[in-house]
N, C-alpha and C positions, 0 to 999 in steps of 0.2 A: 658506053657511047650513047649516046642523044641520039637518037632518031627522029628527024623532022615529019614521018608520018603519022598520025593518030592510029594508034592499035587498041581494039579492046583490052586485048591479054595486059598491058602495061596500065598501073592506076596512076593516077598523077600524085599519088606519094613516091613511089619507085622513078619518075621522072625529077620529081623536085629530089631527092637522094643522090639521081644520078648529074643531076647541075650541079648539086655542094660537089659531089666527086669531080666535076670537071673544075669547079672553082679552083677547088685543093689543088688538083695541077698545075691550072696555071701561075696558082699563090706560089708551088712549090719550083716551077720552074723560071717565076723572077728574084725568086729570093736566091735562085742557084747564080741567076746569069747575074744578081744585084753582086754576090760574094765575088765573080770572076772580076766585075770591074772592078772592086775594090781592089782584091789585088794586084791587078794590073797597074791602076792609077798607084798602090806602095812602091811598084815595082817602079816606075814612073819617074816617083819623088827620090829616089833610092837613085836611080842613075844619074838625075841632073846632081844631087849632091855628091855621087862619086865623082862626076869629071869638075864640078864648083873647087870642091876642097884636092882633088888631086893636082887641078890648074894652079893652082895659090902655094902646093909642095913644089912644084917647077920652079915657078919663081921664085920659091923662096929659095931656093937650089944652087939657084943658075944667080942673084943675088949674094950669097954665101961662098960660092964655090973656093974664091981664095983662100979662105978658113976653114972649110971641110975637105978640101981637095978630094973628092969624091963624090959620083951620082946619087946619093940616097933616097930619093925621090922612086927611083924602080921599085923597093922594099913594101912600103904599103901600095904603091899602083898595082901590084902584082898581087899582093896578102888581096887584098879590096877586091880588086878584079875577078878573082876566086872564088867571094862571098857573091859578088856581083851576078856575077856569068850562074851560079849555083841559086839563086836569085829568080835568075830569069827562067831557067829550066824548071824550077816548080811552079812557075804561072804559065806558061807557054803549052800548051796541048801533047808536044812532041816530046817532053823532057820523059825522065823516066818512069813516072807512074801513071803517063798517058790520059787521054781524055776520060774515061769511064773507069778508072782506078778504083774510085772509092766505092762506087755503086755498088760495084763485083764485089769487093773486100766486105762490104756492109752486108751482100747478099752470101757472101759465104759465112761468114761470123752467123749471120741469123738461119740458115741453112745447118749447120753444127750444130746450135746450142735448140735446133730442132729435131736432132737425130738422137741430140743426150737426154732429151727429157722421157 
């Protein structure tokens, strides 16, 4: 951390060190929050084209029906909705691998492979 008061004991190499270090965070935490919105906005594009093309199976359905006498349309709404819903849960914070999932997994992997050496 940067300290706004002039101290001897710190030389202004260990200050300029400690701004790249703060740089890197903040480099390090819009390239994190850049990756959440990307996935978000997938996420985004993925549900307008789930209910586009499963609107267009309705129709073609419910235009069909006297020839297929049967709903088939629930088939992939349901297969999709699955991928969909599955989809959501890994961009969303609360799905299963949580907001700090990877941090920990990354901190324990390098945590190990510093116990083996």
């Amino acid at each position: 951390m940067v300290v706004g008061l002039y101290n001897e004991s710190f030389s202004y190499e260990y200050f300029c060190q400690s701004r790249k270090g703060v740089k890197k965070i903040e480099d390090e935490r819009y390239l994190k929050a850049k990756k959440k919105v990307e996935n978000l906005k997938a996420f985004y594009i993925h549900l307008i084209v789930y209910v586009l093309v499963n609107t267009m199976f309705v129709v073609i359905n419910v235009l069909t029906y006297k020839y297929a006498e049967h709903w088939w349309f629930f088939y992939p709404l349901m297969g999709w909705g699955i991928g969909l819903i599955s989809h959501g849960l890994s961009v969303s914070s609360f799905g299963l691998f949580g907001a700090n999932w990877e941090e920990k997994k990354i901190q324990e992997y390098m945590d190990k492979d510093k116990r083996n050496l």
